[in-house]
Each structure stands twice: as C-alpha cells, then as structure tokens.
N, C-alpha and C positions, 0 to 999 in steps of 0.2 A: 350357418357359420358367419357369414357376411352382417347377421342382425344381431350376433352376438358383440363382433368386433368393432359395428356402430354402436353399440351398448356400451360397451366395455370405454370406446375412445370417447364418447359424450360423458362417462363418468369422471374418465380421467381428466379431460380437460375442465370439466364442471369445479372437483378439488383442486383442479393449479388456478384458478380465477380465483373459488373462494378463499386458497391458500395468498394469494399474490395480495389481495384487499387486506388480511394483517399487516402487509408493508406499504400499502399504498396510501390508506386512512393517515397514518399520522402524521405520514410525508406531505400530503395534501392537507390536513390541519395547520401544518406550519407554515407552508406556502401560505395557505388565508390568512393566519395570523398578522402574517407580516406586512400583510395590507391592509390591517383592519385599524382603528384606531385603540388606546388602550382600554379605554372605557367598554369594550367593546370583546374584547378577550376574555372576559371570566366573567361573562352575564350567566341567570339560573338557566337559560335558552340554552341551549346548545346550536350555535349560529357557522355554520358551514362557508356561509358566502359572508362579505363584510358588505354591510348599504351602501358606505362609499368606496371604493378600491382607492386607497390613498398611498401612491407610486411613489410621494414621495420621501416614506420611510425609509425606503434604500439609499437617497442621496444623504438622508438628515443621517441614517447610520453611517456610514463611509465618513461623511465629514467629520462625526466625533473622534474617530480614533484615526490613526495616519493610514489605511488602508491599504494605499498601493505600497509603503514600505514594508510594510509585513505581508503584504503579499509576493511581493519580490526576494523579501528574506527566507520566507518558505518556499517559493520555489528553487532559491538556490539548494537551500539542503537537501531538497527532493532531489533535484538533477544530479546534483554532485554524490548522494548515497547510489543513486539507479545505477552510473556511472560504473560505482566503485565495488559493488554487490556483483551486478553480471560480469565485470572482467576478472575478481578474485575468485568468488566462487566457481566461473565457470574454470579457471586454471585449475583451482584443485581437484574440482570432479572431473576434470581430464584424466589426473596423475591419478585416481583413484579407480578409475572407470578402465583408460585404454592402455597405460603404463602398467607392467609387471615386475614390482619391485619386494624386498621382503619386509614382510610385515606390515603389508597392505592393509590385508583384511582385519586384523588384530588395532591398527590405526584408525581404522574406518568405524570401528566400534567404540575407541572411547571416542572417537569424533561424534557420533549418537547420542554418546552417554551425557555431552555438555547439556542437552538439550532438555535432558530432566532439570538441570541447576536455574531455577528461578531467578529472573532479573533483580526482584527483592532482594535477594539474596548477595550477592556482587554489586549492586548498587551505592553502597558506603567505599569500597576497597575502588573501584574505579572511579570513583567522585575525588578521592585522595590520589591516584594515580595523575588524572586530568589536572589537578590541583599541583602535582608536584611538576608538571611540566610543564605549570605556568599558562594551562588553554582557559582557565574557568574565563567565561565573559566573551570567549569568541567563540565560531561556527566549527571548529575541530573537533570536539568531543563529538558534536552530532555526524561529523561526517568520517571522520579517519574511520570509526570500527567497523564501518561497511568495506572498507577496502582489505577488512584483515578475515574476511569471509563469515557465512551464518551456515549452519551446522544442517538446518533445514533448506536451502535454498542449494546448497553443494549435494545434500540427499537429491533431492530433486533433479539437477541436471544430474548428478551420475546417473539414477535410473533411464534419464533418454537420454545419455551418451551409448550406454549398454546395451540400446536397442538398434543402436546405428553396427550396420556389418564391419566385422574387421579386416574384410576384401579390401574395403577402403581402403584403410589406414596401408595394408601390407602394399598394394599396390602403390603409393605414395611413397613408404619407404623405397621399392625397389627404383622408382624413379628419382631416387637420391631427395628426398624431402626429407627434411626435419621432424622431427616433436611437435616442434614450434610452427611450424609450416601445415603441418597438418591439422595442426589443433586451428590455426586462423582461415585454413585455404579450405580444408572441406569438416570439421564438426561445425563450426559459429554457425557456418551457410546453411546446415540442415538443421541446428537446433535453436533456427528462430522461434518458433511455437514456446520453448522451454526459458528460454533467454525473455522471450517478451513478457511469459507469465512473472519471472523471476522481476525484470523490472516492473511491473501492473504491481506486485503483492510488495515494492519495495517505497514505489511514490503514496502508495495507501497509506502505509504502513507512519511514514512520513508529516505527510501532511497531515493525518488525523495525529500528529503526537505531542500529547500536553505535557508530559512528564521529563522529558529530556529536556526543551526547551526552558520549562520552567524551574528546571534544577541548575542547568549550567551558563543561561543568559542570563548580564546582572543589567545590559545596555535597554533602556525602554525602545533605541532605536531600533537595536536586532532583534527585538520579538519576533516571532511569527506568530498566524490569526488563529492560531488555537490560542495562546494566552495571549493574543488581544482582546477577543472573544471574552475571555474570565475577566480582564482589564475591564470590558463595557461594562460587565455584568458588577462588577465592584464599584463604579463610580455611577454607574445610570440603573441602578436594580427595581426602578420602578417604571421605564419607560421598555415594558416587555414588548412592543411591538417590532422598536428597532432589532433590539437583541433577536427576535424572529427573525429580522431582515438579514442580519448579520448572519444567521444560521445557517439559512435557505444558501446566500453567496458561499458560504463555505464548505456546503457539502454537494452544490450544484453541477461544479467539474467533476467529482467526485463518479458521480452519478451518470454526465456526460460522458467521462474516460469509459464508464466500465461500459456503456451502451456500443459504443464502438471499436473495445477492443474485445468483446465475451466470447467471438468464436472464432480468436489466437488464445482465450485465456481458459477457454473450455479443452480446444486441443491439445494443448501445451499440457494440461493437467492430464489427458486421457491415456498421453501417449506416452506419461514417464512411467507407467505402469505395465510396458512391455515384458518387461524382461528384468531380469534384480535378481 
C-alpha cells in the first residue's frame, strides 16, 4: 500500500510540474524578452537567455508613456470597484441568504438569469445611458456599476453566508441587534475568506480591463495601462522589447497579489459550496 501511494503521489506531482511548465514557459519567454535587445527577439535560434541583459528597457519603456499616471488611474478604479463590489454585493446576498421575505427565491433566480445576458449585448444601451448622464470621459461608468452589485459575486457570498448557523443571527436578534448590526458585527467577520476572493476576482477583473476603459475614456491623461499598453504598441510597433517590458510590469502584481492571497482565495472558493 505505502509503494502504491508513493507511486501514485510521484505521478501526481510529476503532471502538476509538467502541467505548471505550459504556464511558466511563456511567462519566462517574456521576462527574457524584455531584456533582450530587438534584434535579438525573433532570431531562427530560439534564444532563452538574452547575451546582454539590457535593464534598461524598463526605464526607456516607463519613460515613453506617462506610467505612473496610468498606473495610479488604474489603481483607482480597481480600489474604488473592490470597494463597491464587496459592500453591495455582500448586502444583497445578506437579504437573500439570512432575510426571509416573499418572493425570495423566485428574485434570486431571475437574479441568475442576468448572468446568461452577454456584456455584448447591453453594451450599446449602457454606452447611451453613461452618455445621457453626461459620465463619458470620466472614471464613473468604470466604477458606479460595481456598487449596484454582479449577479455572480452576490451568488457567491449568498452560498457562504448559508453556511454560516442561524444560532448566530437568532442569538443577536434576541440581544436586541439589528439587520444591520448583524450583518456588520458577525457575517463580514466570518465571511472574510468570501469577501476577499470577491475583492482578489474584482481587482483582476479590473486592472486586466481593456474594453471599458477604451470605450468610455476620451482624456489621454485618464488612461489606465491596459490601453497605455495598446497606446505603445500603436506609436512604437517596432521596438518589441519595451512593449515586453511594459508587459512583464503589468502583469507582475498581478502575479504577486495572487501568490499571496491563493490560500484566502482557495478558501473562500471552497467554502461557498457548503450548503445552497
């Protein structure tokens, strides 16, 4: 038994190395790239290390484009959606989860049903909405619809509010506690796990987004580095090193967040699936 289950555990971890090397290869190509020179990117060799490691394609990239402004303008909409995701969502999947009202359950499905309707799809009719209330060209359109909830992130905490006892709550009520009181004083405090994947899956979500920004920013100041990014690539399309450079910076937090948050965002995922 014992020489089966080192068998069996040397197999399995043999396929998560060789699985993990499809993600690590290209990640690691573009690291090289971005220190390699350009001449030096698309030779018939296939060249792993660069002869010189030239560092300073990251400053000559940053200097092209305004960098730390769009990196501050992306981080604002990141904060201010994480902000506005976890406190609307998580109020709704309160009222959905620990509130028994009528026509709950019958609510809670077409709230489901949004979630078939393709962004494509709504896309033109909230472009004319943002348009009539006069946001095109500022940061509102990216950030207000986070505060009016996602249909998948309220799925989500309802299922690990539903696994939390309703001892709780009742006990709260009988000590004269609120709604309100209990949804801030004891769910938030046990549904960090769910609350932090909800923010982790809302800054991603974010910072990686080209399409919002590039549809409702018309100010070259309020870019953020997704379509700065496109901006390099439009005005510098032949010096591919930088544009590497530029990459690497912009998907290296990315990379960072998730290293340090994967086991609140592994939990958080495991545990909305108690009970539903």
């Amino acid at each position: 038994m014992k020489t089966r289950k080192v068998t069996y555990s040397v197999l399995g971890h043999g396929m998560l190395i060789i699985m993990s090397l499809l993600f690590i290869i290209p990640f690691f190509w573009l690291v090289s790239s971005s220190l390699k020179a350009d001449q030096e990117i698309f030779t018939r060799e296939l060249r792993w290390l660069p002869s010189k490691f030239r560092w300073n394609n990251y400053r000559e990239a940053i200097e092209y484009i305004p960098f730390l402004r769009y990196l501050s303008n992306t981080l604002i909409i990141c904060f201010a959606n994480v902000i506005g995701a976890t406190l609307s969502c998580s109020l709704v999947a309160y009222g959905f989860s620990r509130i028994r009202w009528y026509g709950r359950d019958a609510m809670f499905v077409v709230l489901l049903s949004t979630m078939m309707i393709s962004g494509v799809v709504t896309m033109i009719p909230v472009f004319r909405i943002f348009r009539g209330l006069g946001w095109i060209g500022t940061f509102l359109p990216l950030i207000a619809p986070s505060f009016l909830g996602s249909a998948f992130f309220i799925f989500l905490l309802r299922q690990f509010f539903m696994g939390i006892p309703l001892e709780l709550s009742e006990a709260a009520i009988i000590d004269g506690c609120s709604e309100l009181g209990i949804y801030a004083r004891i769910i938030l405090p046990l549904a960090k796990p769910a609350l932090l994947t909800v923010a982790l899956f809302t800054f991603l979500g974010h910072w990686n987004d080209f399409m919002g920004p590039l549809i409702y920013l018309t100010d070259n100041s309020k870019y953020t580095l997704a379509v700065g990014l496109q901006q390099f690539l439009g005005q510098h399309d032949a010096e591919w090193s930088k544009l590497m450079a530029l990459s690497t910076l912009l998907i290296l937090p990315v990379i960072v967040l998730f290293f340090f948050t994967q086991k609140t965002f592994v939990k958080g995922i495991a545990l909305t699936g108690i009970k539903g």
